[in-house]
TIROLO-125549 format. One line per 8 residues: their letters; for each residue x, y, z of C-alpha. Coordinates in Angstrom, 3 decimals, padded with zeros to 6 digits, always signed. Example, Ala and Ser with C-alpha at 12.3 -4.5 7.8 and 13.67 -1.06 7.14 Angstrom:
<rs>
as) +012.300,-004.500,+007.800 ~ +013.670,-001.060,+007.140
</rs>
This chain:
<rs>
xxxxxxxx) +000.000,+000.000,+000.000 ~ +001.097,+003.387,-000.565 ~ +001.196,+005.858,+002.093 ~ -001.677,+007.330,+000.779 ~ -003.760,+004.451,-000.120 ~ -002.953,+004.194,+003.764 ~ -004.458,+007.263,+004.819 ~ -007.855,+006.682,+002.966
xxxxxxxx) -007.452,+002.895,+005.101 ~ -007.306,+004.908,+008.473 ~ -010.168,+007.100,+007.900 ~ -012.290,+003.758,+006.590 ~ -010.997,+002.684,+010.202 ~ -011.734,+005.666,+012.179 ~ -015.454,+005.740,+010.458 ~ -016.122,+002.167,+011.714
xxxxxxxx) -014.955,+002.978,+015.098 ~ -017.049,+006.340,+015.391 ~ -020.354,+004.615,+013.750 ~ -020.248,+001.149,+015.794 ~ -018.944,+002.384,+018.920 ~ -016.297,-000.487,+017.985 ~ -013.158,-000.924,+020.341 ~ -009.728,+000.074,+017.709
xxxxxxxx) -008.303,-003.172,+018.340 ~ -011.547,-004.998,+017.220 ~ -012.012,-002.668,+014.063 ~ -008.410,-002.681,+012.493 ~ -008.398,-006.884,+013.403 ~ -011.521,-006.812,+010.885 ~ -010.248,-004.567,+008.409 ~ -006.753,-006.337,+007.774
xxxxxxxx) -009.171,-009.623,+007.717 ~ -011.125,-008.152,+004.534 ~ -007.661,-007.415,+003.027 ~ -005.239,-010.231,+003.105 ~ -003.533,-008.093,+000.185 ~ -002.605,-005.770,+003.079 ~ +000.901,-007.026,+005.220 ~ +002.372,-006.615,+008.376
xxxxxxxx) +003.889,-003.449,+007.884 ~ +000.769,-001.789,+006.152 ~ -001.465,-003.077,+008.882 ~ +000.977,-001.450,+011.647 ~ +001.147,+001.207,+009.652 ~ -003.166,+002.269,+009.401 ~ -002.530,+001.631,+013.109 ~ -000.495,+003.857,+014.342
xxxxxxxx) -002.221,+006.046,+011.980 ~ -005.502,+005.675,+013.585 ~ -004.052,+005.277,+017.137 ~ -002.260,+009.218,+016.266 ~ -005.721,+010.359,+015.341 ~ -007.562,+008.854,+018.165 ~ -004.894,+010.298,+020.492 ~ -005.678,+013.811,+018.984
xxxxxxxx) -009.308,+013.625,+018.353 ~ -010.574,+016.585,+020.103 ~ -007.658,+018.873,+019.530 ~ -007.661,+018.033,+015.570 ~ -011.096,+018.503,+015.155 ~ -010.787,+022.100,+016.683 ~ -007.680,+022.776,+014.366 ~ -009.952,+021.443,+011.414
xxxxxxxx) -013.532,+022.710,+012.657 ~ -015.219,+019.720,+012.211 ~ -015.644,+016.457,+013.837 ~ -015.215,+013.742,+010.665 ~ -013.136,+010.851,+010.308 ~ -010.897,+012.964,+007.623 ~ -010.619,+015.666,+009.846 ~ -009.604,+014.315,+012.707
xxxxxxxx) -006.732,+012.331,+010.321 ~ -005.785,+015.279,+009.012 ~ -005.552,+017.212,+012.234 ~ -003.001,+014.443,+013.639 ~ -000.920,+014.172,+011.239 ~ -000.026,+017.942,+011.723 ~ -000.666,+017.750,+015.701 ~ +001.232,+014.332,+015.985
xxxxxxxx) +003.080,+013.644,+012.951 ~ +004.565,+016.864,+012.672 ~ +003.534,+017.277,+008.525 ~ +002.557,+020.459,+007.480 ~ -000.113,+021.509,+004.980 ~ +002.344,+020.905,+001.919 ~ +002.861,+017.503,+002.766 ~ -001.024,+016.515,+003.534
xxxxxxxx) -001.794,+017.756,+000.455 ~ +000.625,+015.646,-001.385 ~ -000.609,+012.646,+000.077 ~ -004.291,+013.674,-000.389 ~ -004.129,+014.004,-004.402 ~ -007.512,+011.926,-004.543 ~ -005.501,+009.872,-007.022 ~ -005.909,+005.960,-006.938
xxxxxxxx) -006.619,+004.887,-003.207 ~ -005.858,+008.001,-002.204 ~ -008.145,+010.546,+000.156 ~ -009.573,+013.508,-001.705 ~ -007.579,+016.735,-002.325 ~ -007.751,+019.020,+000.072 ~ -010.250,+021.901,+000.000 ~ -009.442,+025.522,+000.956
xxxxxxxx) -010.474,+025.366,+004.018 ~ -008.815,+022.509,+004.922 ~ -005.592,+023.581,+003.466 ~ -005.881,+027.112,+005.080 ~ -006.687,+025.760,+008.776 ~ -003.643,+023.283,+008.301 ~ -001.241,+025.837,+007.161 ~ -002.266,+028.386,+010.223
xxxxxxxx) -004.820,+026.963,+012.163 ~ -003.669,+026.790,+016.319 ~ -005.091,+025.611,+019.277 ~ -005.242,+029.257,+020.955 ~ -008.300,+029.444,+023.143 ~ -008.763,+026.236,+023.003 ~ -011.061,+024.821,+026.000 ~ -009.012,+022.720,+028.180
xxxxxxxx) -010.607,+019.603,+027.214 ~ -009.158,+020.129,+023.999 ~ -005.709,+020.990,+024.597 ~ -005.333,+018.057,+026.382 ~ -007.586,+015.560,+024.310 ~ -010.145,+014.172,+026.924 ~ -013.742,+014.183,+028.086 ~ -015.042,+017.595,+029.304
xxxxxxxx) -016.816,+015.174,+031.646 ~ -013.610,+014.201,+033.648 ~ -012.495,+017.975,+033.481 ~ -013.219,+018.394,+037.460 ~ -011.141,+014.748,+038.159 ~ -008.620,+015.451,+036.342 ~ -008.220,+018.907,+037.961 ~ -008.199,+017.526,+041.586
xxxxxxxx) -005.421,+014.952,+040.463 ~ -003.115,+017.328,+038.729 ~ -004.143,+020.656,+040.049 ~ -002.057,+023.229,+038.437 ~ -000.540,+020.703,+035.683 ~ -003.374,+019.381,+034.416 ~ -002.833,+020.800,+031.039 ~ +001.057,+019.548,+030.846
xxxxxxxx) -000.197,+015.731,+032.601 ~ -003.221,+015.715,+030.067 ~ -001.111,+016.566,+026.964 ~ +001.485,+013.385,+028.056 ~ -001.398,+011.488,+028.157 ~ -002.119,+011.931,+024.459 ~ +001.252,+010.994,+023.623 ~ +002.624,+007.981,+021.963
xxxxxxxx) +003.970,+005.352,+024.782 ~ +007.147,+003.667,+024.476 ~ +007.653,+000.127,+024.800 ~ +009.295,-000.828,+028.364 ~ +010.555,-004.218,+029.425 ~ +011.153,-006.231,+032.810 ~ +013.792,-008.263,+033.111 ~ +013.376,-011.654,+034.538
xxxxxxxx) +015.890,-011.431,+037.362 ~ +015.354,-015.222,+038.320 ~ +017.250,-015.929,+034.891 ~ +019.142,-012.849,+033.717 ~ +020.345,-009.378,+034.194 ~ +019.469,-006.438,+032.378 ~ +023.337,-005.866,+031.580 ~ +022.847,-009.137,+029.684
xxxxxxxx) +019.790,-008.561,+028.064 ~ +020.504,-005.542,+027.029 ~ +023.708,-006.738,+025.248 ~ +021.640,-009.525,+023.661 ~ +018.971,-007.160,+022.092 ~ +021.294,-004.353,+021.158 ~ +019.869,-004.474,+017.667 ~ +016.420,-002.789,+019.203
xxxxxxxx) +018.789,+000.414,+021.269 ~ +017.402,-000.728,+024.271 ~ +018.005,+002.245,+027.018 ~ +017.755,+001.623,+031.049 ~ +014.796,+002.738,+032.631 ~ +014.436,+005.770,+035.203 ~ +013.345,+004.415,+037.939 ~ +012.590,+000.315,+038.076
xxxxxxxx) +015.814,-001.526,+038.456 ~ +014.990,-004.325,+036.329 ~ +013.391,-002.687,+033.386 ~ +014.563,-001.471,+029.904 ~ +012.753,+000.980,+027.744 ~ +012.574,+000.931,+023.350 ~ +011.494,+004.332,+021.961 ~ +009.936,+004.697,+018.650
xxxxxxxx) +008.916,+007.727,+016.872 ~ +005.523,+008.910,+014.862 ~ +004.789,+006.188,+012.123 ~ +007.571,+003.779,+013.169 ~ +006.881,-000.110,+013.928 ~ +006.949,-000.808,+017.815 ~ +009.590,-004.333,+017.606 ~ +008.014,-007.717,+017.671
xxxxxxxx) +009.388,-008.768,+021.114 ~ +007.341,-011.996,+021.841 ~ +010.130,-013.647,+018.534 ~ +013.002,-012.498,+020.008 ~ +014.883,-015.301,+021.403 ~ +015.365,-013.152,+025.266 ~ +011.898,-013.035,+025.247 ~ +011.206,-017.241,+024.289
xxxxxxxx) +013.613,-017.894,+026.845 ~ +011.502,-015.793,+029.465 ~ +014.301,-012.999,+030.357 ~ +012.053,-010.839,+029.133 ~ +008.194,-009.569,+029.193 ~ +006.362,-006.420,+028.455 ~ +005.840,-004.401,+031.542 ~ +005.329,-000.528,+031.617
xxxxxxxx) +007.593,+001.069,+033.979 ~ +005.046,+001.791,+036.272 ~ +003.484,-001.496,+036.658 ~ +007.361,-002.676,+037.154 ~ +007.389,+000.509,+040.339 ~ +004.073,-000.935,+041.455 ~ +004.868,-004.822,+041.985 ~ +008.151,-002.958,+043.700
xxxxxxxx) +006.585,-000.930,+045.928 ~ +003.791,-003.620,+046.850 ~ +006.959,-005.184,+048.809 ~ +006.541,-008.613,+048.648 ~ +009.411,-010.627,+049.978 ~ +011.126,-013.986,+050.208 ~ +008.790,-016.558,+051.701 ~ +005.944,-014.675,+052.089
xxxxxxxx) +002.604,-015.343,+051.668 ~ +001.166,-013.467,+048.812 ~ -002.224,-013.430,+047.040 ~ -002.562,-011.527,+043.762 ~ -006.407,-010.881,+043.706 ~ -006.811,-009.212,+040.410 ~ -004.065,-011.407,+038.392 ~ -005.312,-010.976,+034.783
xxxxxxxx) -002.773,-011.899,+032.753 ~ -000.207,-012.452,+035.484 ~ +002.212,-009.360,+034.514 ~ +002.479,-007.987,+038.698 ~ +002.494,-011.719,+039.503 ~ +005.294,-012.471,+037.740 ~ +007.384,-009.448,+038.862 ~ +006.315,-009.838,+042.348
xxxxxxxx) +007.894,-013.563,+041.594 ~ +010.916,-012.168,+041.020 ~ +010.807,-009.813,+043.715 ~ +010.640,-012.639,+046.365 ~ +013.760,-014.882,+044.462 ~ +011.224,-017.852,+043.595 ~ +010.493,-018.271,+047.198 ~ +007.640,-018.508,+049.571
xxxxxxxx) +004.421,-018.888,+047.585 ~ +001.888,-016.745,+045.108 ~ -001.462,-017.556,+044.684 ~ -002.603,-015.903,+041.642 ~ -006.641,-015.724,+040.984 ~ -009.314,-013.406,+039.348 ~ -012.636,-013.153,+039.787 ~ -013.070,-013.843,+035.667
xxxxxxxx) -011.201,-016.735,+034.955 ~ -010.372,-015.765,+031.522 ~ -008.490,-013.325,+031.865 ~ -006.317,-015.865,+034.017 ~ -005.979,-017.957,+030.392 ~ -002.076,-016.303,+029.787 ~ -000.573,-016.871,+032.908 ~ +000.120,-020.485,+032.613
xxxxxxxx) +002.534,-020.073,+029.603 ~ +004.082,-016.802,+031.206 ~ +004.588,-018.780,+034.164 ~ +005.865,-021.919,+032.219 ~ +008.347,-019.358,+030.060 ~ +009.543,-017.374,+033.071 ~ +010.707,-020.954,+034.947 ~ +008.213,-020.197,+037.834
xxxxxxxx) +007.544,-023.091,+040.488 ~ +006.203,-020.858,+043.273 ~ +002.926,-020.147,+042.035 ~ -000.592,-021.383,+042.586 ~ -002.829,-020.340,+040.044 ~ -005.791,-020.232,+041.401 ~ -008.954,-020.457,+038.640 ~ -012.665,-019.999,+040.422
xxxxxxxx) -014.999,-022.408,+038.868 ~ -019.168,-021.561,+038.735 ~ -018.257,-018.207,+040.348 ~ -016.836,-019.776,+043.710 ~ -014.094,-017.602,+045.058 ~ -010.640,-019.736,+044.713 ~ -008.883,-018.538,+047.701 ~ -011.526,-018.766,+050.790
xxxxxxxx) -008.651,-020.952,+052.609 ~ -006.391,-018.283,+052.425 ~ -008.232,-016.228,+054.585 ~ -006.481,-014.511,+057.581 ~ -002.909,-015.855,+055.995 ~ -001.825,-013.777,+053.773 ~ +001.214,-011.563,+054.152 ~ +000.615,-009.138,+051.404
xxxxxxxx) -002.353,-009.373,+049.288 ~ -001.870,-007.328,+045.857 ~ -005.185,-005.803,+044.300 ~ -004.479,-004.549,+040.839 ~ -007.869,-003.387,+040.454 ~ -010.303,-002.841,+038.197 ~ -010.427,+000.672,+037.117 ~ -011.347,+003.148,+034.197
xxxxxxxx) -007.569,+002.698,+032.649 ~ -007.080,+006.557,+032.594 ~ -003.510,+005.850,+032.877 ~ -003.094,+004.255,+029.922 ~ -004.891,+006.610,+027.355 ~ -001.077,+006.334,+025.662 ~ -001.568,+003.032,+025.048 ~ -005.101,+002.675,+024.259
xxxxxxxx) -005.934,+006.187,+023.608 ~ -010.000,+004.608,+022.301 ~ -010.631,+003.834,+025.841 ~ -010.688,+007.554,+026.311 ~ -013.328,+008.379,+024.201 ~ -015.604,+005.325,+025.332 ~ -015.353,+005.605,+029.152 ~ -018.938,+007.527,+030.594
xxxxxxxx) -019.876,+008.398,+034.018 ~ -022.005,+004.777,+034.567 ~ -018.619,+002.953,+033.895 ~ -016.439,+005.258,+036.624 ~ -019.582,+004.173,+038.923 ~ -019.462,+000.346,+038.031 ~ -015.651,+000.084,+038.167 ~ -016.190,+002.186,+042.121
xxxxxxxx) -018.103,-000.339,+042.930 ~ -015.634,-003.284,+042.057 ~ -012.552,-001.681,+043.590 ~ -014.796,-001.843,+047.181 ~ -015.328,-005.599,+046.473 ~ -012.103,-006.360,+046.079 ~ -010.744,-004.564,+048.866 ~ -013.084,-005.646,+051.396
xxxxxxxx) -012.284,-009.378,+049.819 ~ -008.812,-008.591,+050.167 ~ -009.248,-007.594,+053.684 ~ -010.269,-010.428,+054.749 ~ -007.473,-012.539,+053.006 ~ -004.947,-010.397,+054.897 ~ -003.212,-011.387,+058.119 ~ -002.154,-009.489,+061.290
xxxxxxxx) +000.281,-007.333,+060.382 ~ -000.007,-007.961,+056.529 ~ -000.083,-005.621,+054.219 ~ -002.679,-004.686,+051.353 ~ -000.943,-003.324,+047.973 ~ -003.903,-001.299,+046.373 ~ -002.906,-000.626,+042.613 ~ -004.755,+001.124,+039.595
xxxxxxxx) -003.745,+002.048,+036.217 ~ -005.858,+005.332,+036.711 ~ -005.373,+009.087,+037.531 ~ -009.095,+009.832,+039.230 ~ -009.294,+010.509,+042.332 ~ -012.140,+008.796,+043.014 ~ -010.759,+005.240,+042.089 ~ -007.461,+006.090,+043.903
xxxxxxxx) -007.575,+008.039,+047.228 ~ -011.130,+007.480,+047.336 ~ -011.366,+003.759,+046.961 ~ -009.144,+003.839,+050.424 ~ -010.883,+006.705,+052.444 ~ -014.463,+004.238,+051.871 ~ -013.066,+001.152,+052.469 ~ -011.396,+002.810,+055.318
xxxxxxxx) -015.434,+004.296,+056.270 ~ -015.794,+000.584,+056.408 ~ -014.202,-000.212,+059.048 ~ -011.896,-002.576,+057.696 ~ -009.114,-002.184,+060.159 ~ -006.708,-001.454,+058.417 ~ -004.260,+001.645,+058.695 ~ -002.617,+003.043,+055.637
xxxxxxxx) +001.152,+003.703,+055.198 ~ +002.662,+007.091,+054.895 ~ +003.670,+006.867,+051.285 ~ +006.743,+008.663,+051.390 ~ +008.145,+006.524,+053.666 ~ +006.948,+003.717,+051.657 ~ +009.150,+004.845,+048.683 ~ +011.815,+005.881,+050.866
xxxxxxxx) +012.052,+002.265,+052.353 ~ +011.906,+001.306,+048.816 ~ +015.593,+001.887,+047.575 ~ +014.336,+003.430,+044.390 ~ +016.450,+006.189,+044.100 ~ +014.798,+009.469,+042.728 ~ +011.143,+008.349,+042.960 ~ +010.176,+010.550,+045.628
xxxxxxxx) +011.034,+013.239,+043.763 ~ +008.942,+012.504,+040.425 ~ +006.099,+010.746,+042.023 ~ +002.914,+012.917,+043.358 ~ +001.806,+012.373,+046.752 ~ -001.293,+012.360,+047.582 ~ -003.202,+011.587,+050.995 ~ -003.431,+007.540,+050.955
xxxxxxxx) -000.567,+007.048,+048.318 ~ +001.299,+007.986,+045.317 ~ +000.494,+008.891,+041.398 ~ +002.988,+007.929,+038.846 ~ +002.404,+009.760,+034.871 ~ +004.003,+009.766,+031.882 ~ +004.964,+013.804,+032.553 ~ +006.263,+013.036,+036.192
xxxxxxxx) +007.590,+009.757,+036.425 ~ +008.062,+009.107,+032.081 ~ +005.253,+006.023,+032.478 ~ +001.748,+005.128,+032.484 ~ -000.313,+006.375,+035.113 ~ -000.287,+004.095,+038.270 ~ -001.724,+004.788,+041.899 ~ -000.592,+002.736,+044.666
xxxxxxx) -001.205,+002.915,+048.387 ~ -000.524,+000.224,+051.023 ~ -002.702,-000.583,+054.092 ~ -001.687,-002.554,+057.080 ~ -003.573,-004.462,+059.180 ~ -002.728,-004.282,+062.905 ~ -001.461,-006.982,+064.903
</rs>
């Protein structure tokens, strides 16, 4: 495909999306299915496309006045892609496969259109309906924490201590310029620019061998500061795909014991062959069968009980920048409403003197500090560490000073802390 040809796929994309409500993911799988003539590199290539435009929907529709499919295209590849009005309208020559020419307007709003005066839901490309949440979390930066937000993420990797270093891995995939990450010891960080192919990681022999998985930095700083430790007791309540249970794994050398469960047993179906790959004996994986909880036995044993909760995935608009245009005041109300489940199950898997590791992948306040004032209001028992001395106990040198505090715990972002945006906040129970 040419580039243009390209283009006029993305907008096709971006129309199916807006009309069906569709998920990105689901929409480009169907479109590359309809056109087996289409390979690898065009398929990553109308993605990234339509992930740019998605990322800078509201902010290119106000540079091109209108909210279309082509417009919003259009806008992003000046807002994200850097091309200016000469270069759109080369690739819009309405030749063979490719989008129509550009009209004046177009032309004229791409050549000196600006975001001046601009609403601040625009500027920083999200629902005026989070405006006020997104104000309490980032007060004065909210335009600057927003704006990261809409960026492009890079593509960070843990290290599987158990088997390797990150000296050695990074020597064995040189070929990708692998570059240390900030903060998490164990974790190495790819960048790509606009338009380029993230690397296929899961062929890469460091990754069959299990040295490696895919891990944003912040989910790496999470399992850390959960502080799980050698033969410990340690329940993963939320264990999805088992990313946090494998790096807590690691954390605790292989020993003492993990019991990793989910109250939806499929998204439990990858762990086994992460677990198998990584060379992990010290984990129970723990599938609930006709909605029984899996873990009732546990109760009152556990040293540290990590709840990677459910959550509105605000924190990773980078990554899945559709999410941010589908969330809606019902779902923030749902996903409230999980987050006390699972504490108040997790409080009751916790032991005298254990610890609960409370972890989202979201920026609201009301999933974060909230979640812990109510189940605190609950009576739960439980008494929450004074974040900063969590980190500071932590040994990860310079987080304090990128991290935000907040009352009950600590927000990570891609403008503070150069990763998604985590929340975590640890709760004791007394003895």
């Amino acid at each position: 495909m040419t580039p243009a040809a390209r283009l006029s796929a993305a907008i096709e994309v971006l129309d199916e999306i807006a009309s069906r409500r569709r998920p990105a993911s689901d929409a480009l799988k169907d479109w590359g299915l309809a056109r087996r003539f289409a390979g690898s590199g065009d398929r990553a290539a109308v993605a990234g496309l339509v992930y740019d435009a998605l990322r800078r929907r509201k902010s290119a529709a106000f540079l091109l006045g209108e909210d279309t499919s082509r417009a919003v295209l259009l806008g992003a590849l000046r807002l994200a892609r850097g091309l200016d009005a000469a270069e759109i309208g080369r690739l819009c020559s309405g030749e063979r496969f490719a989008p129509q020419p550009l009209t004046d307007d177009e032309r004229r709003r791409l050549a000196s259109g600006a975001l001046d005066g601009a609403p601040p839901d625009v500027l920083g490309d999200v629902p005026d309906w989070l405006g006020p949440s997104l104000e309490r979390a980032f007060g004065s930066e909210v335009g600057a924490e927003t704006a990261a937000l809409a960026e492009r993420a890079p593509l960070d990797l843990r290290v599987n201590t158990l088997n390797a270093s990150r000296e050695l891995v990074a020597a064995e995939i040189a070929h990708l310029q692998p570059v240390p990450t900030r903060h998490a010891p164990a974790g190495l960080r790819i960048l790509h620019g606009p338009g380029e192919r993230a690397p296929s990681i899961q062929s890469d022999p460091a990754f069959l061998k299990g040295q490696i998985e895919i891990q944003d930095e912040g989910s790496q700083l999470a399992a850390l500061l959960a502080g799980a430790a050698s033969g410990q007791q340690v329940v993963d309540l939320c264990a999805g795909g088992g990313g946090k249970t494998l790096a807590l794994a690691a954390a605790m050398g292989g020993a003492g014991q993990i019991y990793a469960t989910d109250s939806d047993p499929r998204r439990l179906a990858p762990i086994h062959a992460r677990l198998e790959r990584a060379g992990l004996r010290n984990v129970q994986v723990r599938t609930p069968r006709g909605g029984q909880d899996a873990v009732t036995d546990l109760d009152g044993r556990a040293d540290l009980v990590l709840v990677d909760a459910p959550c509105t995935g605000t924190g990773t608009w980078r990554r899945n920048p559709d999410a941010k245009w589908r969330v809606r005041p019902g779902s923030l109300a749902t996903r409230i409403r999980e987050q006390a489940t699972v504490l108040d199950r997790a409080a009751a898997l916790v032991r005298p003197g254990g610890r609960i590791a409370y972890v989202t992948c979201s920026v609201l306040p009301e999933e974060n500090d909230g979640a812990v004032d109510a189940l605190l209001g609950r009576g739960a028992g439980l008494t929450p560490l004074d974040p900063r001395a969590v980190v500071a106990g932590s040994g990860l040198a310079g987080l304090a000073e990128a991290v935000r505090f907040t009352e009950r715990g600590l927000q990570m972002s891609p403008l503070r802390t150069g990763t998604d945006g985590f929340y975590v906040a640890l709760l004791v129970r007394g003895e």
